[in-house]
VEXROVO-845269 format. One record per residue (C-alpha): chain; x, y, z; residue number from 1. Coordinates in steps of 0.05 Angstrom, whole numbers, always signed. Layout:
<fitis>
A / X / Y / Z / NUM
...
</fitis>
This chain:
<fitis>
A / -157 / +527 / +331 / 1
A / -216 / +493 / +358 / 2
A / -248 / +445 / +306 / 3
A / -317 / +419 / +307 / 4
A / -300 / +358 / +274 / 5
A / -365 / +324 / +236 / 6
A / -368 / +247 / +270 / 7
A / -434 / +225 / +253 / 8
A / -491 / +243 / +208 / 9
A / -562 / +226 / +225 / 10
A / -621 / +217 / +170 / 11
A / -678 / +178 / +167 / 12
A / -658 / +124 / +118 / 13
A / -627 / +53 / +129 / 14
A / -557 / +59 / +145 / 15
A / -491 / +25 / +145 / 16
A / -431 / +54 / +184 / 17
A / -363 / +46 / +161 / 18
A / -300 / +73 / +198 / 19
A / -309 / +131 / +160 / 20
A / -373 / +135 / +117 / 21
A / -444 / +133 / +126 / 22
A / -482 / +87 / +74 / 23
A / -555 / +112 / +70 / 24
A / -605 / +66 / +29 / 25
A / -656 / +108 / -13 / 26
A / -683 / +51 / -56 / 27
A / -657 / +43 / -116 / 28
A / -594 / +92 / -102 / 29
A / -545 / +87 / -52 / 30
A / -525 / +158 / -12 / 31
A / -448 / +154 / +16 / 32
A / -434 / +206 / +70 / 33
A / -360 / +213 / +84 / 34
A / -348 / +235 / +152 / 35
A / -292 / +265 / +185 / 36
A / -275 / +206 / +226 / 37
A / -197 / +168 / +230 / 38
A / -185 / +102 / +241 / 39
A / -120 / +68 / +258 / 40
A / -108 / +9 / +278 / 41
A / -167 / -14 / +268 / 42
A / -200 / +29 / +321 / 43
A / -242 / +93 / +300 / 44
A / -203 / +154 / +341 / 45
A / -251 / +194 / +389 / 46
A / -233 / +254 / +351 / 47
A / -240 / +264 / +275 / 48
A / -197 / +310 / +223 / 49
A / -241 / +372 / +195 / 50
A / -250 / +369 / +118 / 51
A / -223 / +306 / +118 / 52
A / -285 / +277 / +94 / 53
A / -293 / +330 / +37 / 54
A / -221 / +315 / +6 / 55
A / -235 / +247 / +7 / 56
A / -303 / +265 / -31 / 57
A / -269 / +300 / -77 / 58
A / -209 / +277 / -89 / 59
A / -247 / +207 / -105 / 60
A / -301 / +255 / -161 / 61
A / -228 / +280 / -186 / 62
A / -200 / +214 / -202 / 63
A / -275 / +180 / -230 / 64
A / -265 / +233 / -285 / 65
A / -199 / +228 / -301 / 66
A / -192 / +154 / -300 / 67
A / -240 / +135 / -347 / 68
A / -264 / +78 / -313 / 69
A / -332 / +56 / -301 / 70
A / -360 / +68 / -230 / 71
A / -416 / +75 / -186 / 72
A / -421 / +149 / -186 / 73
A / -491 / +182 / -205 / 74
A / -479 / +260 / -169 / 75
A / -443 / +296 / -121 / 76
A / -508 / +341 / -102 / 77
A / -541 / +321 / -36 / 78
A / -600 / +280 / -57 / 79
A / -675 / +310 / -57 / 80
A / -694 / +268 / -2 / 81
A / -633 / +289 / +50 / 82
A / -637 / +368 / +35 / 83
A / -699 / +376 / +88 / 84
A / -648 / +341 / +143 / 85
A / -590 / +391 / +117 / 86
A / -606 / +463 / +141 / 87
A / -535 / +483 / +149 / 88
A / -510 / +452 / +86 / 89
A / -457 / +407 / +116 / 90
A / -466 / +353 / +67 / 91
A / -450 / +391 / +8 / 92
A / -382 / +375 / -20 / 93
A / -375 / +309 / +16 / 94
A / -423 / +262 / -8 / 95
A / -449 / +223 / -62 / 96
A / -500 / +191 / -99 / 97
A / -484 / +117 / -126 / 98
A / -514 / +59 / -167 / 99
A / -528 / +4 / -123 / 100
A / -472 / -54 / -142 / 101
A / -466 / -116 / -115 / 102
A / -400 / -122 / -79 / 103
A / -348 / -171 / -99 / 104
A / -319 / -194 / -32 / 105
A / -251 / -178 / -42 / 106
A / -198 / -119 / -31 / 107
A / -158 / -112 / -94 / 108
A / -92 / -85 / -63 / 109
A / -25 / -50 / -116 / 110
A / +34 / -57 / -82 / 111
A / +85 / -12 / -132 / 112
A / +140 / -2 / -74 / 113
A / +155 / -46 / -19 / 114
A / +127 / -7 / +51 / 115
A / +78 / -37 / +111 / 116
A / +48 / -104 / +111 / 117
A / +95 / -115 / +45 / 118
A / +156 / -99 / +72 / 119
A / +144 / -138 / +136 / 120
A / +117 / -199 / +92 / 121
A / +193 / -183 / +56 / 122
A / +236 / -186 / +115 / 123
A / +206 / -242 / +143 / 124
A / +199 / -288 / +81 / 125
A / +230 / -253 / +16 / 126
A / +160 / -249 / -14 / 127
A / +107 / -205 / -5 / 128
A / +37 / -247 / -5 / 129
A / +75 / -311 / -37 / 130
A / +100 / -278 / -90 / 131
A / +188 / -280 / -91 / 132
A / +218 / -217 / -98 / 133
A / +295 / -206 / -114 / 134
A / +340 / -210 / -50 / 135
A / +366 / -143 / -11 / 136
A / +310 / -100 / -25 / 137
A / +305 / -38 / +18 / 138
A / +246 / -7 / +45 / 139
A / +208 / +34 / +1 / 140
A / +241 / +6 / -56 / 141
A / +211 / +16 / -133 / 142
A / +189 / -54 / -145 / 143
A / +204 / -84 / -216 / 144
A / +133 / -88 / -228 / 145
A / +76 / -64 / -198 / 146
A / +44 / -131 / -150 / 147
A / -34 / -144 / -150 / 148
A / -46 / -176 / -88 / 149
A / -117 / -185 / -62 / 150
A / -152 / -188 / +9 / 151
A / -211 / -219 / +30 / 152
A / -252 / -163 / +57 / 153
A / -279 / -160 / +128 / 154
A / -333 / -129 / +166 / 155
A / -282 / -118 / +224 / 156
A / -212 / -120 / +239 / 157
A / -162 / -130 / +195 / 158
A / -176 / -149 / +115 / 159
A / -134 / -225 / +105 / 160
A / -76 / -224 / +51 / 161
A / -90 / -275 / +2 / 162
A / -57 / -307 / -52 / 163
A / -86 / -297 / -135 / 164
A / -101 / -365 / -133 / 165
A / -147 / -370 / -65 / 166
A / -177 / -313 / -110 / 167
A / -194 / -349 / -169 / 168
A / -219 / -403 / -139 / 169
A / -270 / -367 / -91 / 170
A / -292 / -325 / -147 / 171
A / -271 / -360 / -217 / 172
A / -221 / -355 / -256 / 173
A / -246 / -312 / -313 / 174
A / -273 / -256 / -262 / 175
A / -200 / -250 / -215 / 176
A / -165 / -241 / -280 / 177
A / -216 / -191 / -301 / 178
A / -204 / -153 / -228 / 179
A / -128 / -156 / -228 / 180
A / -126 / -123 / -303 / 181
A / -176 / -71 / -295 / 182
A / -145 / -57 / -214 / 183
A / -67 / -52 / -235 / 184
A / -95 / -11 / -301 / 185
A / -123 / +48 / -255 / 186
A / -61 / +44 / -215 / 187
A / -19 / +57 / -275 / 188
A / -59 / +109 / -299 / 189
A / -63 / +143 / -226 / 190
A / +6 / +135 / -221 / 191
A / +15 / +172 / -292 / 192
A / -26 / +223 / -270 / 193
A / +9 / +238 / -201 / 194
A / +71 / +235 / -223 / 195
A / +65 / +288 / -269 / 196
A / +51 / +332 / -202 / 197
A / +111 / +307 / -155 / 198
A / +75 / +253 / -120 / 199
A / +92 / +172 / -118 / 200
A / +35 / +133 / -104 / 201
A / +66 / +76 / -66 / 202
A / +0 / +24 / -65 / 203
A / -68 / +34 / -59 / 204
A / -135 / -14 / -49 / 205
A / -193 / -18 / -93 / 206
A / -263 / -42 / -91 / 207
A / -302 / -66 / -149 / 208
A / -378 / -91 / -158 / 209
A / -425 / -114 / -209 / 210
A / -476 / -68 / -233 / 211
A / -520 / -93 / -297 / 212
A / -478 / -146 / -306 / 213
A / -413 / -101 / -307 / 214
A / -352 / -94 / -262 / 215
A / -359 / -29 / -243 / 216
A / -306 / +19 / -194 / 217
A / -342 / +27 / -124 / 218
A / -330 / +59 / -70 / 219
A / -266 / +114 / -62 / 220
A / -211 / +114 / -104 / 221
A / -132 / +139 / -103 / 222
A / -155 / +174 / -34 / 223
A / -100 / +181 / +29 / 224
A / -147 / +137 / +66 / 225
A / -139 / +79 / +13 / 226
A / -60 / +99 / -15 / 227
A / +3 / +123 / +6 / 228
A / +28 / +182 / -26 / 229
A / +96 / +202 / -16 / 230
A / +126 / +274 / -45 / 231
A / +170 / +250 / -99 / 232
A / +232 / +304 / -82 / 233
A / +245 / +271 / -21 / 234
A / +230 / +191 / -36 / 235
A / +306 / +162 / -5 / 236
A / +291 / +73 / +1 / 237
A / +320 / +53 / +61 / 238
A / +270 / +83 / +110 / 239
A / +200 / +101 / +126 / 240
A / +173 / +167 / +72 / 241
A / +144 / +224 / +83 / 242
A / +73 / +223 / +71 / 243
A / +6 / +255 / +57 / 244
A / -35 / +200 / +95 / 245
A / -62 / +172 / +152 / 246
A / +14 / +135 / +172 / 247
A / +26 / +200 / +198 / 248
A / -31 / +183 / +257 / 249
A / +4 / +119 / +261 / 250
A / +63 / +132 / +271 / 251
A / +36 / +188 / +329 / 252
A / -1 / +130 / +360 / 253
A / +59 / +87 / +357 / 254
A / +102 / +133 / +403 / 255
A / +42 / +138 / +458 / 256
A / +32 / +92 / +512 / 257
A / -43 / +69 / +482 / 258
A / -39 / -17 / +475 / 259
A / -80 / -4 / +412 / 260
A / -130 / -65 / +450 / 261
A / -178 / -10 / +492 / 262
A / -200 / +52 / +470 / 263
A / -157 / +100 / +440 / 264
A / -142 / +170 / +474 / 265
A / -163 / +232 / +436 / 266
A / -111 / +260 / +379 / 267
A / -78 / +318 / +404 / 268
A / -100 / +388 / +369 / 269
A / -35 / +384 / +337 / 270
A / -37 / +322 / +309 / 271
A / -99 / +334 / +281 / 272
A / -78 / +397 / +240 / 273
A / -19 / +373 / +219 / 274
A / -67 / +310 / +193 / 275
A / -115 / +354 / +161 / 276
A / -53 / +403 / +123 / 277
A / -31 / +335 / +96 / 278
A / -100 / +314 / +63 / 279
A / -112 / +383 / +39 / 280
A / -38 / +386 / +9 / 281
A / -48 / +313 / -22 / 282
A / -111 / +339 / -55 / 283
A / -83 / +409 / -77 / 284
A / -18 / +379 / -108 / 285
A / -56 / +323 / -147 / 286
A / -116 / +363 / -166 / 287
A / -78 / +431 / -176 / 288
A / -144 / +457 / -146 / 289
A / -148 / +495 / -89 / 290
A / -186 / +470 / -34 / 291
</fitis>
């Protein structure tokens, strides 16, 4: 099977380029492309995974309307001013139009089982982010309660663990609280909501901005580019999980020969579709949509 993977998108507007979406400034609206591009490891992989982009899309326009949150979503249609650079209709279905929000500098990271950075942070210390967790905890354990620990976001590389209180005091007191209640509240309702369709949602990371003086939801959300989802008929602690994201690149990667400090070599065909059947079985399963 011989994908043309979509990589980059090219329109006459000022752009930003993420690892995986184009940002296109139209004034007083913001137009969010979502490519097919991977990244791992903080590298962007020469080769992308088809559709990816359009589950993302939509899988995000799934959970704005059944979270009941306040975001920065306007419409999923391709804007006015990009159809004349759209002939072959490859936007449709994975874009949207946003308000423009002012970005609160900080990754607002759930953490409801103990898996990656966590469980490292765990082994190492017995806390994940500087918060004390009970001894003899396996991997991929249930935590007792779900853990809100922030990052300070950055441009590149890796996003910096930090504790609630560095939070508070970059940003105030009243506004981290604000964060942390309205963040751990969509991951309790996303994790109500998956649940009911066989799938764990281990941790995800949220972004928030202000918008007319509100803190609104930016960004994606509950996506397997910002989560780990996990089948819930075969979650065993104890070892790494099955999954519906990107960890299944990783853990590819991991068992090549690539440093991860130069370039990455292209993801075999194989890799790729098994990718893409992932994303596509994440959306299907929590949507029960087809795609």
């Amino acid at each position: 099977m011989n994908f043309p993977p979509l990589l980059e998108t090219h329109l006459p507007f000022p752009r930003r380029q993420g690892k995986v979406r184009d940002v296109y400034d139209l004034g007083d609206r913001l137009f969010i492309v979502s490519t097919d591009r991977i990244s791992a490891f903080d590298w962007v992989m020469p080769n992308g995974i088809p559709d990816k982009g359009a589950v993302l899309t939509r899988l995000s326009l799934y959970w704005f309307e059944q979270l009941g949150v306040e975001n920065h979503l306007i419409s999923d249609a391709v804007p006015v001013e990009a159809q004349p650079y759209d002939p072959d209709g490859v936007l449709t279905g994975r874009c949207m139009v946003v308000r423009k929000a002012q970005v609160i500098p900080f990754e607002c990271v759930v953490r409801g089982y103990l898996e990656g950075s966590g469980w490292k942070d765990y082994q190492a210390t017995g806390q994940v982010c500087g918060i004390d967790l009970l001894p003899n905890l396996k991997q991929c354990d249930v935590l007792p309660t779900p853990l809100f620990t922030p990052a300070t976001k950055a441009e590149t590389g890796h996003d910096e663990n930090v504790s609630f209180e560095v939070m508070c005091q970059s940003i105030g007191i009243p506004l981290a609280n604000e964060l942390k209640e309205k963040t751990l509240g969509v991951y309790n309702r996303g994790v109500e909501l998956a649940k009911q369709r066989g799938i764990i949602i281990a941790d995800t990371k949220l972004e928030w901005g202000w918008f007319d003086n509100r803190v609104i939801l930016i960004d994606e959300v509950l996506t397997p580019d910002s989560s780990r989802f996990w089948p819930a008929e075969s979650w065993t602690p104890g070892k790494s999980q099955a999954s519906f994201d990107k960890q299944f690149v990783r853990e590819y990667l991991m068992g090549t020969t690539w440093d991860k400090n130069s370039p990455p070599p292209n993801l075999p065909e194989a890799i790729v579709e098994q990718t893409r059947a992932r994303y596509i079985d994440a959306y299907e399963r929590i949507t029960g949509k087809s795609f």
